[in-house]
C-alpha positions in Angstrom: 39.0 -88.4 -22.9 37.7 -85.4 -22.1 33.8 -84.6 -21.3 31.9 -82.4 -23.2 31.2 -79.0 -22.4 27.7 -78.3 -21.8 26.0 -75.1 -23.8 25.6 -72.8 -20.7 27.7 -73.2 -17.5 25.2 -74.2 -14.9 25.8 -73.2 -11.1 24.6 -75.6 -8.1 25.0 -75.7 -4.2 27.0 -78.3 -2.8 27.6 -79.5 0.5 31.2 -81.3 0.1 32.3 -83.8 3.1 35.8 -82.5 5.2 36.6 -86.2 6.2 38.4 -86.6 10.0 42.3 -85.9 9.3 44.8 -88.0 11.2 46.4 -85.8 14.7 49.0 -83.0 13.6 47.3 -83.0 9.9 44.6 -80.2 8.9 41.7 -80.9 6.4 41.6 -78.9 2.3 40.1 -79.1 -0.5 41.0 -78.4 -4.0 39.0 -76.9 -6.7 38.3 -79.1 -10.0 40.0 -78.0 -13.3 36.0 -77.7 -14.9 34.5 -76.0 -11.9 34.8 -72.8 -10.3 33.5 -72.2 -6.6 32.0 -69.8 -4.2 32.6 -70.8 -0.3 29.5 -70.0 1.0 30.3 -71.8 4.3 33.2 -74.2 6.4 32.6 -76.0 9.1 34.6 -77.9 11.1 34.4 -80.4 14.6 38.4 -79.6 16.1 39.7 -81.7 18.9 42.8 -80.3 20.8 45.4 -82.2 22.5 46.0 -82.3 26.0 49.3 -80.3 25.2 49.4 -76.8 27.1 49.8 -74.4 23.8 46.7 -72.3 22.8 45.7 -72.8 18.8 43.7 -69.9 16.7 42.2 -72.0 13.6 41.6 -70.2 10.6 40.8 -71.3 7.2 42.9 -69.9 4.0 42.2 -69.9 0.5 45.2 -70.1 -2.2 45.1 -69.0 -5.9 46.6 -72.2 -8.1 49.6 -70.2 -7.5 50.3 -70.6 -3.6 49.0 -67.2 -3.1 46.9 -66.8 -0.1 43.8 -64.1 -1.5 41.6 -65.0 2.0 42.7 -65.8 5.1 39.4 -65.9 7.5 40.6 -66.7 11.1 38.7 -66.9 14.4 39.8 -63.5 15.4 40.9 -64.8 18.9 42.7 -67.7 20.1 40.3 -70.2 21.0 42.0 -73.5 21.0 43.4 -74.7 24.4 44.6 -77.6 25.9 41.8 -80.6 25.6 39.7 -78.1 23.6 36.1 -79.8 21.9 35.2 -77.0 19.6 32.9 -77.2 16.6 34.0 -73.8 13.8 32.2 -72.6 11.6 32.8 -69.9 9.0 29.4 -68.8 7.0 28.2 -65.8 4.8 25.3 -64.2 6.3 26.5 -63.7 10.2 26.3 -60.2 11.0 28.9 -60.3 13.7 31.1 -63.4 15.9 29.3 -65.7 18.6 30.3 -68.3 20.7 29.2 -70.3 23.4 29.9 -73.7 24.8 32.4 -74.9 22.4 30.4 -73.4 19.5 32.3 -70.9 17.1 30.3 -69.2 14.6 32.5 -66.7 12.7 31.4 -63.9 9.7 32.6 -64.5 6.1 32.5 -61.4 4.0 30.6 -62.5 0.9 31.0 -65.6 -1.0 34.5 -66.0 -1.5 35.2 -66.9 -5.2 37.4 -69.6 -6.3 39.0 -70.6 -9.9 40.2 -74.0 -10.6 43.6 -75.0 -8.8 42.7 -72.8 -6.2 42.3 -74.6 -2.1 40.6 -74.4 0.7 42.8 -74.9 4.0 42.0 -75.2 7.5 45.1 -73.9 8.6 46.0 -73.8 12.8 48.4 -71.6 14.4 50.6 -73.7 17.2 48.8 -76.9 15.6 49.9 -79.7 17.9 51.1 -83.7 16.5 48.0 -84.2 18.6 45.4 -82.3 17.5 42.9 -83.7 15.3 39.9 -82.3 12.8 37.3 -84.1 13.0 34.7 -84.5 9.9 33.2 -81.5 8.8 31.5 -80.0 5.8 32.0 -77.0 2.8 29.0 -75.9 1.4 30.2 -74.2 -2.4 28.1 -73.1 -4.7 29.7 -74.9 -8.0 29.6 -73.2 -11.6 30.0 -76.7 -13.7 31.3 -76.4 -16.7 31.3 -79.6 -18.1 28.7 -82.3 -17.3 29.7 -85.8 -15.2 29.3 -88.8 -17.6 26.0 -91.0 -17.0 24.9 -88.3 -14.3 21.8 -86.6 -15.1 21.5 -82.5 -13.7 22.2 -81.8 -11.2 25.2 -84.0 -11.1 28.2 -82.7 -12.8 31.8 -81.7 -12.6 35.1 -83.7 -11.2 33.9 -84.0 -7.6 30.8 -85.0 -8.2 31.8 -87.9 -10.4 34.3 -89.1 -7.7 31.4 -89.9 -5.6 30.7 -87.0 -3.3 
């Protein structure tokens, strides 16, 4: 059964869990058929293996058709052999910074998202060892339906799964 639409579509920040992937896999997430979403930031702790092949991360965001609309990489390779990086992608940074395993790297504006559409952390020269560790997306969520037995400002399909 379907839930009920609410009167007014009602928009809310949410800071959704990346969980750790196993090696060789990378981390996405997928956008609720009763939501649309604005990345506002993605960040992610990434593990390389000890195999001597440099990796430029980069996260990509596909339309419900496959499309890639955004592709926001690192701008450099960054990913060695036995790297301990911690990513992040955010609105609001005026220009790249790194230091000590730290990436900070400039999203545009809040990239909007329609339902169907992912987020993927996607790795150039990923390696079957590499791993993603947990991480986090924070979206800014217009709900258009409201979660069952959730009062505001609970609502929508991933909020009712339990995140």
């Amino acid at each position: 059964m379907a839930r009920p639409r609410t009167a007014t579509p009602q928009r809310w920040p949410i800071v959704l869990p990346l969980p750790s992937t196993a090696p060789g896999a990378e981390p996405s997430l997928t956008v609720p058929g009763d939501e649309w979403w604005e990345l506002w930031s993605w960040q992610i702790h990434f593990v390389g293996s000890g195999a001597a092949v440099t990796r430029t991360p980069q996260i990509l965001i596909q339309d419900p058709n496959g499309n890639i609309v955004f592709r926001g990489p690192t701008s450099t390779t960054i990913a060695g052999a036995g790297s301990d990086l911690h990513l992040c992608w955010a609105t609001g940074v005026g220009a790249a910074y790194a230091t000590f395993g730290k990436f900070l790297i400039p999203l545009p504006t809040p990239v909007p998202m329609r339902p169907g559409s992912q987020f993927i952390q996607s790795t150039v020269n990923l390696d079957a060892g590499d791993q993603y560790l947990q991480g986090a997306a924070l979206i800014v969520a217009t709900l258009t339906t409201a979660a069952p037995g959730l009062p505001p400002p609970y609502g929508g399909a991933q909020l009712a799964a339990g995140f």
